[in-house]
N, C-alpha and C positions, 0 to 999 in steps of 0.2 A: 271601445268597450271600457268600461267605469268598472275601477277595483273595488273590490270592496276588504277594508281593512279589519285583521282579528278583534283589532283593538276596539276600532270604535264606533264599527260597523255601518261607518259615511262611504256614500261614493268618492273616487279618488277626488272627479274630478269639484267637490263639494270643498275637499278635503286642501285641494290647492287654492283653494276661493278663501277660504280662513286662512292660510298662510300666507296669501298676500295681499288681505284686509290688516290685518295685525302687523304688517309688516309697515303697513303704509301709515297707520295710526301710529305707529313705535317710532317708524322714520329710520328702522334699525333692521337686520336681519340675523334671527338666529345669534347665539356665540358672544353676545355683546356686540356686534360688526359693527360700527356705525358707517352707515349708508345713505341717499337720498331717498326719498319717496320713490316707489317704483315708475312715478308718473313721470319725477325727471327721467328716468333710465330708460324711457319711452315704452315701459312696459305698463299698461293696464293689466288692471283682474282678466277682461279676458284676453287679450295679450298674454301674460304669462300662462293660463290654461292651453291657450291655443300650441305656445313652446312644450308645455308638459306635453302632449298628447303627441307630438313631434316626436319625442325620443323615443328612442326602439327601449320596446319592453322586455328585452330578457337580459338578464343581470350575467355577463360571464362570470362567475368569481373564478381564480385561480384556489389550487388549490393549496393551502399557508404552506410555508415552508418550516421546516422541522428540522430535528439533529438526523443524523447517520449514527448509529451506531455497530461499530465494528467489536464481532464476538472472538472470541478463539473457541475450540471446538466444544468445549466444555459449556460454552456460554457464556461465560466470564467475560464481561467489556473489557476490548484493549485499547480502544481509543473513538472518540467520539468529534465529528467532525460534524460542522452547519457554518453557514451565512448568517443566519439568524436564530439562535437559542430558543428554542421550541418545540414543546412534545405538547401535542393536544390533547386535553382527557375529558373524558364527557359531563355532564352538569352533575350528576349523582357523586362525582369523584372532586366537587369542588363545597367547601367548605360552606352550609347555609350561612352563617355570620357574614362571609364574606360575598355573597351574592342579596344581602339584604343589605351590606355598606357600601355597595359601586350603585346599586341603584337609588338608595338614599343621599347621596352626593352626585350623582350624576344624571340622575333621570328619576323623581320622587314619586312623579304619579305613572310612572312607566304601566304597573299591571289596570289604567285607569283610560287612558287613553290610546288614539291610534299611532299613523305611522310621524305624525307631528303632534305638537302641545301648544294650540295657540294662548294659551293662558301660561303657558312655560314663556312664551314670550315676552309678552307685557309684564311677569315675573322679574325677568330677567333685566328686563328694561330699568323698571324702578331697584332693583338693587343695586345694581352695577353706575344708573346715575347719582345713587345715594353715595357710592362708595368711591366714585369717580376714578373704578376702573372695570374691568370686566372680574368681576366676582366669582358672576354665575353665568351659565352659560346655557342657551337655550334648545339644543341641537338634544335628540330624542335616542337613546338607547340605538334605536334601529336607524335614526340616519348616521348615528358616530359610526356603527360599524360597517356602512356604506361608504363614509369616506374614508376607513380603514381596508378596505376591498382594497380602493382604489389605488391606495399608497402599497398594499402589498405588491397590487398587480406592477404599479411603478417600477418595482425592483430596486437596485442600485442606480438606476439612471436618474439623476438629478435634474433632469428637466421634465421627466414623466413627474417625478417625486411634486414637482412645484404646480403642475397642473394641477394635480390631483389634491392640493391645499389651498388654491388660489379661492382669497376671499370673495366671490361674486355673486351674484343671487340668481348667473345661470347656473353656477355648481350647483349651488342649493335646490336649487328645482330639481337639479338633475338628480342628485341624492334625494329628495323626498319620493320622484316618483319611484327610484327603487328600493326606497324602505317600505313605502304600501305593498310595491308585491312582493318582498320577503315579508312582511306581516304576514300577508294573505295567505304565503306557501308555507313559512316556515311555523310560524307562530309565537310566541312570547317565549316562551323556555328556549326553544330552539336559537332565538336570536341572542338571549343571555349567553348561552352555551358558546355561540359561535364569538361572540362580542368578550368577551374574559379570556379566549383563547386566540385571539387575533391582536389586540390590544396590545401596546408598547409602554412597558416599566418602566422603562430605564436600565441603564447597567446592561447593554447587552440582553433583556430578559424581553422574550416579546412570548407575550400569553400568562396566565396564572400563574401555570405548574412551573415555568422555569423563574419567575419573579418568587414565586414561595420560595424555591432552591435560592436563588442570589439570596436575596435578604435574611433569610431562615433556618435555611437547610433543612427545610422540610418538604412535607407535597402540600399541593393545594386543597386534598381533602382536611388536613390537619391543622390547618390557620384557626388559629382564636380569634377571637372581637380585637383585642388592640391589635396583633397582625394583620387582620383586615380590612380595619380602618386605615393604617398605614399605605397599606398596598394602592386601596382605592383613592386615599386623596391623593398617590402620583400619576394617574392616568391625566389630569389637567394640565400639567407640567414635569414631563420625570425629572427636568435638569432642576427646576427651582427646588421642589422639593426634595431632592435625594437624599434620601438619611444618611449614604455615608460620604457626602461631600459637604453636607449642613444640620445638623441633627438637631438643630435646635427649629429651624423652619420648618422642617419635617416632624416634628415633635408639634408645633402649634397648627399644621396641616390635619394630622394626623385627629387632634381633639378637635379641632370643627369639625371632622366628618363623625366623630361620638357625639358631640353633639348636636349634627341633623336626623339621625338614627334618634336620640332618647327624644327628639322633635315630633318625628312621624310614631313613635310608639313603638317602632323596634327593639328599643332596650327599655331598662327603666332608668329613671334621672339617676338613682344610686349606682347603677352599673355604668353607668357614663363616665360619673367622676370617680369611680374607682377604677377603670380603666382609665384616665388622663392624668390618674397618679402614676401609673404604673411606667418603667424607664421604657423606653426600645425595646431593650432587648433581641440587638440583632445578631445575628449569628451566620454572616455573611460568602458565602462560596461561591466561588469564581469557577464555573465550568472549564476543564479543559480543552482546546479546539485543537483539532490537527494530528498527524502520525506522530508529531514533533512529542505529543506528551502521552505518548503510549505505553505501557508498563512491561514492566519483563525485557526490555531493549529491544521491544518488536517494530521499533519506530522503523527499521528499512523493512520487515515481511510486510508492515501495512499501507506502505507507501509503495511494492507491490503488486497488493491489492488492488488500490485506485488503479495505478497502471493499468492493471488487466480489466477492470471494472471502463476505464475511457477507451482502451484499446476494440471495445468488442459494440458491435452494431445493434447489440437485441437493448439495450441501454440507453439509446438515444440515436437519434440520426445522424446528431452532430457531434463532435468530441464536444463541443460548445453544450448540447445538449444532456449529454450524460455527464460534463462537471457541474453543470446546473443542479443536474438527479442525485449526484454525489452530497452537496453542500447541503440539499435541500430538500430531498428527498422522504426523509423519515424511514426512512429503508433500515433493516436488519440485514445485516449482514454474519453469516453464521462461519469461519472459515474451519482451515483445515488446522491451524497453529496448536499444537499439542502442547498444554501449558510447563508440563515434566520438561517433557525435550527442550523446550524454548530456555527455561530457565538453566539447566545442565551447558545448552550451549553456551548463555553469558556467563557460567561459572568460570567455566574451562576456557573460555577466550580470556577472561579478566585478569585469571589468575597465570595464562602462561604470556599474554601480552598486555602492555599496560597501554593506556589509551597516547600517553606520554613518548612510548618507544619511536624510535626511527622509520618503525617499522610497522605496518599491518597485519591484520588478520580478519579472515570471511572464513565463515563457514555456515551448510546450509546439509534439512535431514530432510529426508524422501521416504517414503513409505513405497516398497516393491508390490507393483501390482495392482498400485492403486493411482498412482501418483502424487499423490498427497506429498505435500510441505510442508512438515511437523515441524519446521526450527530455521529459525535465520538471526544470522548475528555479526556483528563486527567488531571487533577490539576499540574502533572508534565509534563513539556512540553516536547518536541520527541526531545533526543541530547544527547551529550554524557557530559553534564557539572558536576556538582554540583547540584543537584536537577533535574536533568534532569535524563530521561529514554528511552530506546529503545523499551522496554519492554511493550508489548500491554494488559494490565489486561482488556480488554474488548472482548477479542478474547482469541480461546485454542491455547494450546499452540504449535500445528503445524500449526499454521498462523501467528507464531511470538508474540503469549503471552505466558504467566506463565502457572502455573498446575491449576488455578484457584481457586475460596473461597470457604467457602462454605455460601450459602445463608438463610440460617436461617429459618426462618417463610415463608418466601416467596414461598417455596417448597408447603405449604400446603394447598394451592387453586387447587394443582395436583391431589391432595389426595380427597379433596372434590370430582373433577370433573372425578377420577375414579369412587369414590362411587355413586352419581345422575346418569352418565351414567349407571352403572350397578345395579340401583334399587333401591336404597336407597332415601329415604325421606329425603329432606333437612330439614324438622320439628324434625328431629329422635333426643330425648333426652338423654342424658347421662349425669351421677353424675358428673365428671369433680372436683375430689376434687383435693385441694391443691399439695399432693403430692401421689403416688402409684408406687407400682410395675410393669414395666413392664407385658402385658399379657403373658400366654405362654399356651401352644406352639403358633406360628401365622402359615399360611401358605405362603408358598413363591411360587415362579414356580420350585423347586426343590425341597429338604427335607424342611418340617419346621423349623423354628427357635424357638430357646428353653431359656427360661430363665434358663440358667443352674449354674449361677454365684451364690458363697456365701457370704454374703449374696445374694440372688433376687438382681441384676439391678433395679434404683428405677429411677423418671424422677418429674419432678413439674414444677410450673408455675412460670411465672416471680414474679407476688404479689398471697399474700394470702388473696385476695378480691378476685382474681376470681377462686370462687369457687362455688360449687352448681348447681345442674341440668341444664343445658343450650342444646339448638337446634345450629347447625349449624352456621343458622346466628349468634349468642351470640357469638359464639367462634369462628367465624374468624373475628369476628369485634373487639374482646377483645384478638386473638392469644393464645388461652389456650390451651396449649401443651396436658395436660392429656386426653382431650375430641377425640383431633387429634392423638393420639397414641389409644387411645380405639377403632376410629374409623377406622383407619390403620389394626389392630387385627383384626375387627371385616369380615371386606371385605377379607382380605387378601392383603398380599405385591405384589403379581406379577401383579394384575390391578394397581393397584399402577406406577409400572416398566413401564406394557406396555403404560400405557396411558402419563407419562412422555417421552417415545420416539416416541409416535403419535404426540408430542408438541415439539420435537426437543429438548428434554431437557437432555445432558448427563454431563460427566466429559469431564472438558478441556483436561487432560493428555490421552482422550482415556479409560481409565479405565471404566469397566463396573459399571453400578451404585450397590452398596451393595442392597443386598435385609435382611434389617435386619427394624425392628418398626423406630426405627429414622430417617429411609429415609425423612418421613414427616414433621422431626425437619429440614431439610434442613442440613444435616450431607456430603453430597457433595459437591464436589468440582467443580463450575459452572461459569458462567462470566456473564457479562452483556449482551453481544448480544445473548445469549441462552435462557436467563430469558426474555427479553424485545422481541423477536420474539414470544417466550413461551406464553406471556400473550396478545401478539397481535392475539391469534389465540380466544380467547372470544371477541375479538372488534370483528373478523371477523365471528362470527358465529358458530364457531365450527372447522374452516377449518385452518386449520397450512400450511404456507409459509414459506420455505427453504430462508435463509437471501440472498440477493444480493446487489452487487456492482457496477458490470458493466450495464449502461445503452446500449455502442455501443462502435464497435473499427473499425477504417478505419488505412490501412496501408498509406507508403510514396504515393502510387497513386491513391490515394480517394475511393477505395476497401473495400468492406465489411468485416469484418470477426465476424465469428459465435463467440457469448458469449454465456457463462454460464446463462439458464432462472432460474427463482423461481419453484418450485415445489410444489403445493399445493395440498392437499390430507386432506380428511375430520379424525379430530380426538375426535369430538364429535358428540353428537345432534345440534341444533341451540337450541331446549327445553333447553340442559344441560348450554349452554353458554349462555343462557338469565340469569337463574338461579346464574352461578355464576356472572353473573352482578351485580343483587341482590344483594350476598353477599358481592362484594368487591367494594360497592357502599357504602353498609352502614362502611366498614373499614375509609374510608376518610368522611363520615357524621356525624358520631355518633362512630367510635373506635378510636384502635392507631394512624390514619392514616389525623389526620382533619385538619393537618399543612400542606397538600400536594395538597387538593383541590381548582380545579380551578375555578373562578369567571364568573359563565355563560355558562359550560360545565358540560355536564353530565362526570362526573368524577370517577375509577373504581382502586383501586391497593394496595397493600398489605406490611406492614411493615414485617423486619427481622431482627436480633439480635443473635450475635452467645454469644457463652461463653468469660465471662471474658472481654464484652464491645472489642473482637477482629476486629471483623465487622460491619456496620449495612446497611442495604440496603431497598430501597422503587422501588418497581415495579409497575408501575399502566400504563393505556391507557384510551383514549376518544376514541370514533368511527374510526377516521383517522388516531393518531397516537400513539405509546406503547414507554414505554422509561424504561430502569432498570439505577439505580445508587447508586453504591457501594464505601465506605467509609471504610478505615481500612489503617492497615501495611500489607503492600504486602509481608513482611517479619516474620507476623505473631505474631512480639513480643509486640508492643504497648498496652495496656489495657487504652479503648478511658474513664476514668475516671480520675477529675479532669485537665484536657483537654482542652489546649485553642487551638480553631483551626477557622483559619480566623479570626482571634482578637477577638471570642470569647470565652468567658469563659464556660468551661462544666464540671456541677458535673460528668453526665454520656453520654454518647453518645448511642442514641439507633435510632433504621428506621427512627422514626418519627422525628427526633432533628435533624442529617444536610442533610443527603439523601433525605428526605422529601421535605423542602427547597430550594435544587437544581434542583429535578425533577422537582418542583412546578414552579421556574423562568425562569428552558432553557424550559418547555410545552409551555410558558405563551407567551416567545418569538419566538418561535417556531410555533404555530400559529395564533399568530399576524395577523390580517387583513383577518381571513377564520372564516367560520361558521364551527361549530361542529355539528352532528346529536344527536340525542339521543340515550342511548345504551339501548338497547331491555333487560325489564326485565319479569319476573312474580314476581308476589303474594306469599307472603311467611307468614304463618299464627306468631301470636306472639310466642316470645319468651315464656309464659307462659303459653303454650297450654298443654297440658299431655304429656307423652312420644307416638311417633309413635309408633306404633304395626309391620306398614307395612314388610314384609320379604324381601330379595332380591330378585331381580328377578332371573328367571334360570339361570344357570348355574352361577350365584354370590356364591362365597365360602359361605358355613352356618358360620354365626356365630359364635366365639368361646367365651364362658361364660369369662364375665372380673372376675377375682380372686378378693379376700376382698381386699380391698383399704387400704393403709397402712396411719393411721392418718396424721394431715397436721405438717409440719415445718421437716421432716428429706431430708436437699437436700443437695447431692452431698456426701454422704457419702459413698460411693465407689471409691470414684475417686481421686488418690493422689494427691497432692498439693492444692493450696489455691481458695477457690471462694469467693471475696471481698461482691459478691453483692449476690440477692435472685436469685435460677436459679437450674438448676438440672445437674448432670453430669453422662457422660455416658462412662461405663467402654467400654475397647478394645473392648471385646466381643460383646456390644451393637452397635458398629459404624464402625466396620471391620477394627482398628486398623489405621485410616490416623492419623498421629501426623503430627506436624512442626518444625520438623528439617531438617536444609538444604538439597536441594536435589538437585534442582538448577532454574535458573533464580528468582521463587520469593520467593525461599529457603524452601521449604517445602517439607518433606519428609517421609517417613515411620518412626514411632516414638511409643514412648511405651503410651503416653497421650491419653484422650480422650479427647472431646470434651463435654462441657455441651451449650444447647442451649437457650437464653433465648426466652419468647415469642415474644417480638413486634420489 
């Protein structure tokens, strides 16, 4: 079947009959190429017709690759990621001057003839051997942007790349016969259009609108004549001519293409030479690529992003296939980043840790109810510098974080809210002395756990004041390990387990949580967004939300595509979650926690302290929004005592001393200008009520009798090496052997140490 062309209304195959009569007259093909006669090449006229009609006629084009750009909720671009620098805009959005100067220097009788110019060629001919170089070049509007197809489709592969340039006159065939049927389909505008927005600048700029940005900093609707003519005479050569590595070549580039324009009657001779007086005038921006230059220090929420954006299957089939869709895509990304909060957090991390310190800080905000991820931040900013980190301690570590910390006290509002949901009286008393033996045996969801260590595994409190009979509320507003390890024994560990994964709460590395008493020392390895979703599920009633990112994604043609929802499923009573309201209302009124309450909100969240001042962290929420923030060496070696950090001075560092104070000023900024609700509590009789009697309810494990209390002051005497401060330590056996030795990214690994926990 014989095409027939927009242009020049020949049959194709008429059409390849003059491109390789002219070929054979010239002795040349197209481009200036100098070649033999097609007769050497063994190709006759009909010889080569007979190869045209050979090739399959349907043109794949891929479709060009674009930026990503990534929004924060508001809309506001936080960072803008591609392979190649490109937003497509339609012909109407591209400057006429500049669509009458790429065709005046590249293609002059383009709106005159078809899908070839055999008089383009014998043009071509005689200039280029007047000039005894390739001048001009004889290849038509519609076959450049066929061999531009081609190189797109190439990709990065550098041997497609070199097919798809190789000078031969089977390319050439092959590119003519698919410029006749994009003539025939597309039409003249349509190939302009496509041809100015596929086309390579230079600089990084491949299409118009991003070559008008590099050079300009403007769009491609808004190019004047000298802009235009700049532009268009680098499509021949971006490197020869770049204006900003030669300005002066680019400068005499730039006035031959005004003067082929005031040739064809585009301009007139006076606008020619008044624009060839005129300087450059360039005004040159360099797009930013990558999370790495994202604003607000959202470089790790939007690196993320990507994570969850490669991790998920509706995205691409292959992770290969959805970093392709990432880089290349043209996709809108709309997320959840709430730009107040975002900003509040890097205030309050900047200003209480310095990127400089020994030390760290991560903190990350959730929205109850919804799951959303209004704020993520690090005291080290997202880079590859000096003080800088790629490295996400707010996220596990297949989203691009570490193996995570462990969280201290902060675990033990889990423990609580296994034991209230399954029966237990939050009045229920226990002796809570200074120091004791692990119970034994406990029950777990498989065998029991057995104090079988010699001496007995022993545990104690951070001071030797809090001691003596206390309820619940006492002891998680004061963090007294011994009452929380009795009361762990007494339920058993597997409500424990289950109700920490009804709450989203696991190890960053994947690792199943140990089922040993310490669990509720916070002897896990946890991050901030697991803890601060964790205790968003008491703002919200009882009901746990699966963290998210993605608000919305539109591809290059304003298209929908399905994101990732929140997933919310009930993981307690709203009874139980009123309750630990209560409790982790009086921790910030009246316990460790009074440095982190905020002024005019009902206020709810929990101090933690690992062994050896290694960590410290403060998790708390109001009604609307949960935050956790974690303080330490991500490296595990630091012992946060005698301690300057953020220019100031610290004997000790525990939840309530810098965690506390950052939660407390990115909250504070963070909801600035919103009303808070109040958080639903009940009634909880005093602290000095008698002991409860009440039993568990069914199927709550019975009770296992706590053993004689071992008198107060023997702590950490199983445990080798040094404890500076008061605190208990816990051999292998007690904490399922995690040490911190390197392992890798935040260096911690299977190790012969334990960990001792302190309370607050």
């Amino acid at each position: 079947m014989a095409y027939k062309s927009s242009g020049g209304g020949e049959p194709a195959n008429k059409q390849i009959a003059k491109f390789i009569g002219a070929s054979v007259m010239a002795g040349v093909v197209l481009a200036g190429l100098a070649l033999p006669a097609t007769g050497a090449l063994g190709l006759t006229a009909k010889g080569a017709v007979a190869e045209f009609n050979a090739l399959p006629g349907d043109l794949k084009s891929p479709p060009l690759s674009q930026a990503t750009k990534i929004l924060d909720a508001n809309g506001r671009v936080i960072a803008t990621v591609f392979s190649r620098d490109r937003t497509v805009v339609p012909l109407k959005d591209i400057s006429p001057t500049m669509q009458k100067a790429i065709v005046a220097i590249e293609d002059s009788r383009y709106w005159q003839h078809g899908a070839i110019d055999p008089r383009g060629i014998l043009r071509a001919l005689n200039t280029n051997a007047a000039d005894g170089s390739v001048a001009q070049g004889a290849s038509t509007l519609a076959q450049q942007y066929i061999k531009n197809v081609f190189i797109e489709e190439a990709g990065d592969d550098p041997k497609a790349v070199a097919e798809a340039t190789q000078q031969t006159l089977g390319r050439k065939i092959k590119e003519l016969k698919y410029a006749i049927k994009v003539e025939k389909e597309l039409g003249k505008k349509q190939i302009l259009e496509n041809y100015l927005n596929i086309t390579f600048f230079g600089e990084q700029a491949y299409g118009i609108q991003a070559a008008a940005q590099r050079y300009f900093s403007t769009n491609a609707k808004n190019l004047n004549l000298e802009q235009s003519a700049l532009l268009a005479g680098l499509v021949q050569s971006p490197t020869r001519y770049d204006p900003l590595a030669d300005p002066q070549e680019a400068l005499k580039r730039r006035n031959t293409v005004l003067a082929r324009m005031a040739q064809l009657g585009d301009i007139s001779m006076a606008q020619a030479k008044a624009a060839e007086a005129t300087p450059l005038g360039l005004k040159p921006h360099l797009r930013k690529n990558g999370c790495i230059t994202a604003v607000n220090g959202a470089g790790f929420f939007c690196d993320y992003v990507r994570e969850a954006f490669l991790h998920n299957p509706v995205f691409g089939k292959t992770e290969q296939d959805r970093a392709a869709r990432w880089t290349q895509g043209g996709l809108t990304i709309r997320t959840t980043l709430d730009p107040q909060a975002q900003a509040s957090v890097e205030d309050s991390l900047s200003k209480h840790v310095y990127k400089t310190d020994p030390v760290a800080a991560a903190a990350t905000l959730v929205q109850p109810g919804t799951g959303k991820i209004v704020a993520m931040g690090q005291s080290r900013p997202y880079g590859f510098a000096t003080h800088e980190t790629q490295i996400n301690y707010n996220v596990d570590q297949d989203m691009g974080g570490g193996n995570g910390l462990p969280s201290g006290s902060t675990f033990k509002p889990i423990t609580a809210a296994a034991a209230i949901e399954g029966g237990t009286d939050p009045n229920l008393v226990l002796p809570a002395p200074y120091s004791m033996d692990y119970p034994s045996p406990v029950s777990t969801c498989g065998n029991p756990w057995v104090n079988d260590s010699i001496p007995p595994a022993q545990l104690s409190n951070q001071s030797k004041s809090e001691v003596g009979p206390m309820n619940m509320e006492k002891a998680t507003a004061l963090s007294v390990n011994t009452y929380y390890v009795q009361l762990i024994s007494q339920i058993g560990i597997c409500p424990v387990v289950k109700m920490a994964q009804k709450m989203g709460v696991h190890q960053a590395d994947g690792q199943p949580l140990g089922q040993v008493p310490s669990l509720t020392l916070g002897t896990m390895d946890v991050t901030p967004l697991t803890m601060a979703s964790a205790y968003a599920t008491f703002a919200n009633g009882g009901v746990y939300c699966t963290p998210v990112a993605i608000e919305s994604i539109t591809d290059a043609n304003g298209r929908s595509l399905p994101v990732p929802q929140t997933s919310c499923s009930r993981a307690m009573s709203q009874q139980t979650a009123s309750t630990l309201n209560t409790l982790l209302k009086g921790v910030v009124e009246d316990g460790t926690g009074t440095q982190a309450g905020l002024t005019g909100r009902d206020t709810a969240g929990k101090t933690g302290t690992t062994d050896s001042l290694k960590n410290a962290w403060f998790v708390g929420y109001t009604s609307d929004m949960a935050g956790a923030v974690w303080v330490g060496d991500p490296l595990q070696k630091v012992h946060m005592y005698n301690i300057t950090i953020g220019g100031v001075f610290h004997q000790q560092v525990m939840g309530a001393d810098t965690p506390g104070p950052i939660w407390r000023d990115a909250m504070n900024g963070a909801l600035a200008g919103t009303m808070s609700a109040q958080l639903p509590t009940v009634p909880l009789s005093s602290a000095n009520n008698p002991p409860s009697n009440n039993p568990p309810s069914a199927g709550n494990p019975t009770p296992i009798p706590v053993p004689s209390l071992a008198p107060g002051g023997n702590s950490g005497q199983n445990n080798p090496g040094n404890n500076s401060f008061p605190g208990f330590s816990l051999p292998q056996s007690v904490i399922g052997g995690h040490g911190h030795e390197n392992r890798n990214k935040n260096g911690k690994g299977k190790g012969n140490s334990g960990f001792a926990f302190l309370g607050g």
